[in-house]
DRENVEXSE-187914 format. One line per field, with one value per residue (C-alpha): residue number from 1; residue in three letters; x, y, z. Coordinates in Angstrom, 3 decimals, always signed. Layout:
N
num <- NUM,...
residu <- ala,...
px <- X,...
py <- Y,...
pz <- Z,...
This chain:
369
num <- 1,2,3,4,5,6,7,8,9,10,11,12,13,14,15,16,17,18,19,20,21,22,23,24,25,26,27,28,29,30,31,32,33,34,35,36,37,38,39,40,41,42,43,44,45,46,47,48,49,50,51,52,53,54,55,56,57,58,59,60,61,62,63,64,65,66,67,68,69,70,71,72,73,74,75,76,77,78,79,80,81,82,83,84,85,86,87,88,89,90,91,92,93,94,95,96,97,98,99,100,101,102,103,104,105,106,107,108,109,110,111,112,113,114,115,116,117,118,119,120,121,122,123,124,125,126,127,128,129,130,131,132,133,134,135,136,137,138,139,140,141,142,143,144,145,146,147,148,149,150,151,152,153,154,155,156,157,158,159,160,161,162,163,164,165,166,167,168,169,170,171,172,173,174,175,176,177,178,179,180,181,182,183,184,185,186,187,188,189,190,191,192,193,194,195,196,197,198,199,200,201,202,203,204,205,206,207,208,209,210,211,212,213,214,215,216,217,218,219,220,221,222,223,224,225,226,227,228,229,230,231,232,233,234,235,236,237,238,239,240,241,242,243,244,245,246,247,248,249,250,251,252,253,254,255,256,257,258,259,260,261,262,263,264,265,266,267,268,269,270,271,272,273,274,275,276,277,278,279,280,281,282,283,284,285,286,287,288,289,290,291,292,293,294,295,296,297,298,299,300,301,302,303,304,305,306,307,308,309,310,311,312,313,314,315,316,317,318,319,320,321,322,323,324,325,326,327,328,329,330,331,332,333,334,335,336,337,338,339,340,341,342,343,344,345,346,347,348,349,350,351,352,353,354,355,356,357,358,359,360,361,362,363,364,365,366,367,368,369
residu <- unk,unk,unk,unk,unk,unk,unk,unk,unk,unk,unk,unk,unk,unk,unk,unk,unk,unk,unk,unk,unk,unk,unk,unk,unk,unk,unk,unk,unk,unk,unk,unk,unk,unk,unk,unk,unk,unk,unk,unk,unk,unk,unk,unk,unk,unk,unk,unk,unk,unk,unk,unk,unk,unk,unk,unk,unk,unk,unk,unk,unk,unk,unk,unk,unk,unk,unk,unk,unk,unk,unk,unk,unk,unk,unk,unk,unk,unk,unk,unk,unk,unk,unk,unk,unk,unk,unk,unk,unk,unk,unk,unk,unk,unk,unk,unk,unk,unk,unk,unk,unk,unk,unk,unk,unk,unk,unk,unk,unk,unk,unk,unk,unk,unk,unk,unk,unk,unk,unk,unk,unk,unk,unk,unk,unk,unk,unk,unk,unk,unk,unk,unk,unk,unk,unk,unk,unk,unk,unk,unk,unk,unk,unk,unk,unk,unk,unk,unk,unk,unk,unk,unk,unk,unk,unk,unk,unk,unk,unk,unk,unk,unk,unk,unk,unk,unk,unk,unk,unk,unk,unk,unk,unk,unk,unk,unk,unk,unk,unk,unk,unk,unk,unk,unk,unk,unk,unk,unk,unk,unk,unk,unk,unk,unk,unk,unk,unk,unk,unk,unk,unk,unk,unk,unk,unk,unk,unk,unk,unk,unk,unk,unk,unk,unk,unk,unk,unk,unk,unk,unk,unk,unk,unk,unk,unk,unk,unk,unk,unk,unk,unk,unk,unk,unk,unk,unk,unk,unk,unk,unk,unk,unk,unk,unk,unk,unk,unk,unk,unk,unk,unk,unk,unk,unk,unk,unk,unk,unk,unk,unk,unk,unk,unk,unk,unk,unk,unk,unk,unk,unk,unk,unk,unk,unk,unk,unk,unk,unk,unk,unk,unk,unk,unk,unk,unk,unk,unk,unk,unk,unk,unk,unk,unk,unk,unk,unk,unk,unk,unk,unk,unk,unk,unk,unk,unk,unk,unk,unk,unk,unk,unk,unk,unk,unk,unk,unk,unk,unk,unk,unk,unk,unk,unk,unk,unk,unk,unk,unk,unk,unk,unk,unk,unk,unk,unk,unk,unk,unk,unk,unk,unk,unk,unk,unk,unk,unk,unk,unk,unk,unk,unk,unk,unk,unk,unk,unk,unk,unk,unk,unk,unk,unk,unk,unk,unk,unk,unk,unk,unk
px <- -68.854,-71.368,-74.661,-73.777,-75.396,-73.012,-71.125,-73.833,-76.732,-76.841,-79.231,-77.288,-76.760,-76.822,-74.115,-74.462,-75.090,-72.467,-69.736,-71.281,-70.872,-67.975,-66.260,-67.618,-65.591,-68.289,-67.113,-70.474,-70.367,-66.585,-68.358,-70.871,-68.621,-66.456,-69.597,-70.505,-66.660,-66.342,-70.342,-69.181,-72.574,-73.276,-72.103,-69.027,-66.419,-67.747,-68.096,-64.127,-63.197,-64.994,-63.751,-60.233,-59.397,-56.528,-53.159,-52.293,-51.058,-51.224,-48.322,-49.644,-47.913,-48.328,-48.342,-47.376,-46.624,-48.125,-51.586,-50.891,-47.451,-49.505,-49.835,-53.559,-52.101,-49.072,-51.097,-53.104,-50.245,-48.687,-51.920,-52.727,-48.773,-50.164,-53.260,-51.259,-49.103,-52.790,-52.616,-55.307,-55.583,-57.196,-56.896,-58.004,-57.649,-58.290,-59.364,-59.305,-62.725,-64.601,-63.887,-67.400,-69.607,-68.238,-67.716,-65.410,-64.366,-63.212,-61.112,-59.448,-62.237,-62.452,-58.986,-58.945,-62.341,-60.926,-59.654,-62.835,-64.537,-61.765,-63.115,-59.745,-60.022,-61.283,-61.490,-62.774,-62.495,-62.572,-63.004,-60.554,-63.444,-60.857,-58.755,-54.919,-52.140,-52.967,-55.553,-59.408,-60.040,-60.660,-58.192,-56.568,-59.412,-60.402,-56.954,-57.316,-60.691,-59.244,-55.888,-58.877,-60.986,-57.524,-56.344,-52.533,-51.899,-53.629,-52.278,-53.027,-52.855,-52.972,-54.242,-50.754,-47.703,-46.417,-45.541,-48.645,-49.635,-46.973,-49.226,-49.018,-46.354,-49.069,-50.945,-48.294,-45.265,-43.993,-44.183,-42.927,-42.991,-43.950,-42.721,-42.233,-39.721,-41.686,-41.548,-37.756,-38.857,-41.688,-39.155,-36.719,-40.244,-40.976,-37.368,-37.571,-40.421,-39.600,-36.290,-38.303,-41.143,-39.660,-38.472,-38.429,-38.656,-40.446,-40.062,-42.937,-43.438,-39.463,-39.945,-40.112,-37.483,-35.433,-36.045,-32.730,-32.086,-34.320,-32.799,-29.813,-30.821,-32.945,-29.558,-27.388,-30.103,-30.220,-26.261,-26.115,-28.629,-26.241,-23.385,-22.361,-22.724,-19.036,-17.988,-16.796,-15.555,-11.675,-10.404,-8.970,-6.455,-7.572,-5.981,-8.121,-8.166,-9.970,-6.214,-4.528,-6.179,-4.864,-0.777,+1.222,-1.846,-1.842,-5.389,-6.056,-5.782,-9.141,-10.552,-10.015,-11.110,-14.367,-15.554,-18.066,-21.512,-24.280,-27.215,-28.467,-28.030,-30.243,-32.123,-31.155,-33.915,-33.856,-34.365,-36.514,-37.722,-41.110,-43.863,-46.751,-48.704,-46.141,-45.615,-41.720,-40.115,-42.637,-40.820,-37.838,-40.601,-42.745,-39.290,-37.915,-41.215,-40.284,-36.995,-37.840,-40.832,-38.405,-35.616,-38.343,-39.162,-35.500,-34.533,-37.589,-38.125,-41.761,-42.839,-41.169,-43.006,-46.071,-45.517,-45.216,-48.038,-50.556,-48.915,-50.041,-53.401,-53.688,-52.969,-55.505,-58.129,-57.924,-57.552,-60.514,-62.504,-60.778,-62.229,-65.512,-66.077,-64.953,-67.726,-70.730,-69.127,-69.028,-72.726,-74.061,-72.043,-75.502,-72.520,-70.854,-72.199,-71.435,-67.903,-67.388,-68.248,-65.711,-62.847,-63.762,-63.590,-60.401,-61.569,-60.693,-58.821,-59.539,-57.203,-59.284,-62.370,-60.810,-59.921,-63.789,-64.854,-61.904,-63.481,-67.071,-65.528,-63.422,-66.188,-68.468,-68.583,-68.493,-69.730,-68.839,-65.673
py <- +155.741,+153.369,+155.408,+158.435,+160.291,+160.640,+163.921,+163.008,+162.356,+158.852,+157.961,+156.791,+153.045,+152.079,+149.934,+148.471,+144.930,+145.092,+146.246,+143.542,+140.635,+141.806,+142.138,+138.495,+136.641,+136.723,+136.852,+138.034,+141.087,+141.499,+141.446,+144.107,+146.550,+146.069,+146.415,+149.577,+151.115,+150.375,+151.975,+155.203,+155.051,+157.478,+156.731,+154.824,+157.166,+156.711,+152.683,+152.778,+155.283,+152.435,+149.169,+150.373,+151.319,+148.545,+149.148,+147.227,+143.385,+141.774,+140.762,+142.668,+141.202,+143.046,+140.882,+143.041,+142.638,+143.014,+141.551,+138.357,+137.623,+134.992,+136.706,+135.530,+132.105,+133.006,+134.284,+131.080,+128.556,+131.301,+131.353,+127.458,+127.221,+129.554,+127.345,+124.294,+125.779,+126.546,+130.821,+132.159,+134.601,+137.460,+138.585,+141.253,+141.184,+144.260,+143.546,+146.397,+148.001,+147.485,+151.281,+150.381,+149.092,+149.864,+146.441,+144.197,+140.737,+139.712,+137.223,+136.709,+135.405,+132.829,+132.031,+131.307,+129.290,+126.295,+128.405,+130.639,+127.517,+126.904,+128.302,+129.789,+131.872,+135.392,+136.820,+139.807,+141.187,+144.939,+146.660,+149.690,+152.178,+154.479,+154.580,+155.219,+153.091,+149.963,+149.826,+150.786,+153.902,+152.003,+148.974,+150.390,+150.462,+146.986,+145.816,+147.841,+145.777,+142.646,+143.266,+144.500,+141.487,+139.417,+137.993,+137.422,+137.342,+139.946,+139.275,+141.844,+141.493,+144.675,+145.286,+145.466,+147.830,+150.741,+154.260,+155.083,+152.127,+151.813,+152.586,+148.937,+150.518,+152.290,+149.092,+146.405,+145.651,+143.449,+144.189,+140.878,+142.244,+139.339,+139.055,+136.661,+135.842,+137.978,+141.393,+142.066,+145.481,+146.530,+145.904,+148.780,+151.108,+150.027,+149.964,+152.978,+152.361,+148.586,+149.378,+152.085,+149.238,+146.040,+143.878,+140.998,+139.937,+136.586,+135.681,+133.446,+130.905,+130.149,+126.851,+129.551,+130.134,+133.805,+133.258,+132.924,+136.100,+138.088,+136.981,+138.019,+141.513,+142.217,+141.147,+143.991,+146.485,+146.057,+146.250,+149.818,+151.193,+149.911,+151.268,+147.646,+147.208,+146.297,+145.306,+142.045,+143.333,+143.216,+146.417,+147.027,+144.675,+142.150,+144.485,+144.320,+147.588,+146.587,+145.089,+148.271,+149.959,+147.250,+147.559,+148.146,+147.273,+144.734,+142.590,+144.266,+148.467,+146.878,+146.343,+149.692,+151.486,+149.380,+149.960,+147.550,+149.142,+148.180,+149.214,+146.176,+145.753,+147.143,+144.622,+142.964,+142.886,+138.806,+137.593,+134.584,+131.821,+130.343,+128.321,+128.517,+126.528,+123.558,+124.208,+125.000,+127.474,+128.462,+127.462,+129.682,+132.322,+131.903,+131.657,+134.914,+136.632,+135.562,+136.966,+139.877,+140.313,+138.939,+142.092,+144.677,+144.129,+143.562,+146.760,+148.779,+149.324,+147.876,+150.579,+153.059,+151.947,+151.948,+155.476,+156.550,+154.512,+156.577,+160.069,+158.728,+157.930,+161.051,+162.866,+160.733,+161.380,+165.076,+164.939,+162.768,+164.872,+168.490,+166.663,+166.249,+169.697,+170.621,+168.757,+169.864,+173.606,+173.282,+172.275,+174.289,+177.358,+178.994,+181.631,+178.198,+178.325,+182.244,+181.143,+178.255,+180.621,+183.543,+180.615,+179.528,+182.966,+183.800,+186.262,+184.681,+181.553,+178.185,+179.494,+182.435,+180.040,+178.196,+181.054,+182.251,+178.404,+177.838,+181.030,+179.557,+176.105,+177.663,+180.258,+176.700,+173.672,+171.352,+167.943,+164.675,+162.381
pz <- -56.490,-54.946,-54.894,-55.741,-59.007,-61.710,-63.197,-66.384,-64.329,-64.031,-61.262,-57.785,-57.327,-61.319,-61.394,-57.997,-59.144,-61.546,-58.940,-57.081,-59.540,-60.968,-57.642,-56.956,-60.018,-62.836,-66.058,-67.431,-65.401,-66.579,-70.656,-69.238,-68.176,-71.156,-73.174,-71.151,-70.967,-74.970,-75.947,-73.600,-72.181,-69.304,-66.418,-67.732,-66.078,-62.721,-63.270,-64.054,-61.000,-58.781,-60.530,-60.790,-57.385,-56.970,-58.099,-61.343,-60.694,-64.258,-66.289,-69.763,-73.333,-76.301,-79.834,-82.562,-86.404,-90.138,-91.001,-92.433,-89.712,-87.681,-84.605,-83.522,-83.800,-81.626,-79.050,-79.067,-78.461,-75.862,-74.036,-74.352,-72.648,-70.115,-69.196,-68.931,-66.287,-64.867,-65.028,-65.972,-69.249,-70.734,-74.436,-76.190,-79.857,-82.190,-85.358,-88.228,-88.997,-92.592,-93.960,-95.934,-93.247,-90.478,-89.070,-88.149,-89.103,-85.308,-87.215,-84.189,-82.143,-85.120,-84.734,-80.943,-80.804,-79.786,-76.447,-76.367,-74.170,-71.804,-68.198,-67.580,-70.622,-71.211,-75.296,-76.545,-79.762,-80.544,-83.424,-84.122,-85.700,-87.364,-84.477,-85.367,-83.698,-83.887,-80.906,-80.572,-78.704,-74.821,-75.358,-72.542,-70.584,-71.371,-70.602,-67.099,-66.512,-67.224,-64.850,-61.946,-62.275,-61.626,-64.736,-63.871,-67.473,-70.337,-74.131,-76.419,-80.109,-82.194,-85.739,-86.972,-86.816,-89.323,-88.963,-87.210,-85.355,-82.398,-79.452,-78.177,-76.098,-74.023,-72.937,-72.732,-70.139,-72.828,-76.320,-79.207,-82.831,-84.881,-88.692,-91.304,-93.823,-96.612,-94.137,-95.151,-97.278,-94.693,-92.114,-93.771,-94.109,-90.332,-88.780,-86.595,-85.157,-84.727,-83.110,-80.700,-79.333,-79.653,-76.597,-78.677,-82.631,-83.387,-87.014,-87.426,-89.846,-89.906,-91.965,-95.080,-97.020,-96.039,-92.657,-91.722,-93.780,-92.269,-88.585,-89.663,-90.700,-87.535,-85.889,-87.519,-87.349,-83.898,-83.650,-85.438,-83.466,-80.207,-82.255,-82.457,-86.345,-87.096,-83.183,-84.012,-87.944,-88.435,-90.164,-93.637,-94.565,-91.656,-88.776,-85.611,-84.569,-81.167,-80.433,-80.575,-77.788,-75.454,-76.627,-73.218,-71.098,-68.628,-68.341,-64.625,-66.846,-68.579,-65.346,-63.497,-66.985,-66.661,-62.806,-61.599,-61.301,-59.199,-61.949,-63.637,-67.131,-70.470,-71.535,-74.953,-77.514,-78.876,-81.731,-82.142,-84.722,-84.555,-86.456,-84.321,-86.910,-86.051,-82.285,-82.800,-80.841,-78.714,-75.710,-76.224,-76.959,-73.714,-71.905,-73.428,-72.109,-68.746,-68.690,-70.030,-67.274,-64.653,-66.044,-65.964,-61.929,-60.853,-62.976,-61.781,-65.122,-64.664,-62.134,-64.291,-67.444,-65.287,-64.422,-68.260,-69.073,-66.802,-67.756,-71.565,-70.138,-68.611,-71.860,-74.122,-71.553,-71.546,-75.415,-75.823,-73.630,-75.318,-78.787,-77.505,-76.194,-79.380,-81.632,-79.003,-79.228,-83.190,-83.707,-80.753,-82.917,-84.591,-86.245,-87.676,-91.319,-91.700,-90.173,-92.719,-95.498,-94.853,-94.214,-97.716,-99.052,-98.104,-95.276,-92.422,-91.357,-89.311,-86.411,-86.273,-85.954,-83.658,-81.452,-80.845,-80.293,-77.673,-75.964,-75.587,-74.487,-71.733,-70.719,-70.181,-68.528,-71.556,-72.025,-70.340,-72.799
């Protein structure tokens, strides 16, 4: 939108020289419009519609896990095995926000210093600011920038992962769950929602004691929820009941029950040990990510996550935007106070509020997200 004047008023040709030098390769104008794109300053919708014109090419991998699981320091051996097969990377790393001040640690950024001065390297750090799910409000966004300036490979590393904080699913092709030995009871709090976003479990710091243990119970939680938990079990009395089936069959019966298909196979969440700290494992890790990438394209799976992803988009936009005519419509409301007051009373209700504001917002034009 090269010269035109923005829905907001933003004069024509404002971002010209950022299109430019962004377009061009330089990262400082890729920090800009992040900067610009995160802030929500005016114009910022227009500046996206004309940077992300191209249809998305980067491989996106979404670290996951519980604070404390070691996931900033997976992400920095994954991306340093990255470099030295000379890709270039992008990561974006949310860090919680200080409920107090307001602020962020950006421990992350702290973490991955040693990377932050390699030229193939791109990190930003991003604060959550009471955002739920486990990503700030324009991760996606940034994650969109990153893919458009033509980083082959964006990595990013959410706060960490609970009941609420599964929307890593909406950014990422590939999503790793990272634990450690001590997550056995938040696993059992977390297991649905594990089960749901998981492509692959890394349990991290394996040279603990109970990681084996807690292997083997991501391995039979995974089984029951394939309705594989006792396929390999002998029954009561050590009769295999899998063996009865087959009486009076001949081998070729299994066969013809069985056609061959021509769709490819569901992909088999792994299970993986690590100890990034120690550089162990992270070549099974890196590998697993491949074939997991490599499943999604020959599947179609990719293009059909793809698809999902921008119906989600779609939806947060137009909620985001729904929210924010609904905070200018409240404090433009000069009846507001008198409205308040009769809720509080008993003499109305909040629906019935909301009613006579949803009436001035769709008689108007409403603001700009």
């Amino acid at each position: 939108m090269t010269g035109v004047e923005a829905a907001d008023g933003s004069p024509p040709g404002r971002w010209d020289g950022l299109i430019d030098d962004f377009r061009s390769g330089r990262r400082k104008a890729l920090a800009r419009a992040i900067s610009v794109v995160e802030g929500g300053r005016p114009g910022s919708n227009e500046l996206l519609a004309t940077l992300l014109s191209e249809p998305p090419r980067a491989r996106r991998i979404g670290i996951t896990g519980p604070p404390g699981a070691g996931k900033s320091s997976l992400v920095a051996a994954l991306a340093t095995r990255m470099r030295d097969r000379g890709e270039e990377v992008a990561v974006v790393a949310v860090d919680p926000t200080s409920p107090y001040s307001g602020g962020a640690l950006l421990g992350d950024r702290i973490r991955m210093n040693d990377l932050s001065t390699d030229p193939g390297m791109f990190i930003r750090s991003m604060a959550t600011r009471g955002s739920l799910g486990g990503l700030a409000a324009k991760t996606r966004e940034v994650v969109d920038l990153m893919d458009a300036f033509g980083f082959p490979q964006v990595i990013v590393e959410t706060v960490g992962v609970g009941q609420t904080e599964l929307e890593i699913t909406t950014a990422a092709d590939s999503v790793a769950v990272v634990l450690v030995p001590e997550s056995g009871d938040s696993v059992q709090a977390m297991k649905a929602g594990l089960m749901e976003i998981a492509d692959l479990f890394v349990v991290n710091k394996s040279d603990r004691p109970g990681a084996d243990r807690l292997m083997r119970d991501l391995g039979q939680a995974l089984h029951l929820r394939a309705g594989r938990g006792l396929a390999n079990v002998p029954a009561h009395h050590g009769v295999d009941l899998r063996e009865l089936g087959r009486l009076g069959k001949a081998p070729e019966d299994d066969v013809a029950a069985s056609p061959a298909t021509d769709e490819p196979q569901a992909w088999e969440i792994r299970v993986l040990k690590t100890s990034a700290g120690r550089g162990e494992g992270l070549e099974d890790f890196e590998s697993a990510l491949d074939d997991h990438y490599r499943h999604l394209v020959a599947s179609g799976e990719l293009e059909q996550r793809r698809l999902t992803r921008a119906r989600d988009r779609i939806r947060d936009v137009l909620l985001r935007r729904m929210a924010a005519w609904g905070r200018s419509a409240m404090a433009a409301e000069p009846e507001l106070d008198r409205w308040v007051a009769r809720v509080a009373s008993g003499e109305t209700t909040p629906y019935a509020v909301v009613d006579r504001i949803l009436g001035v917002i769709l008689r108007g034009d409403g603001p700009a997200a």
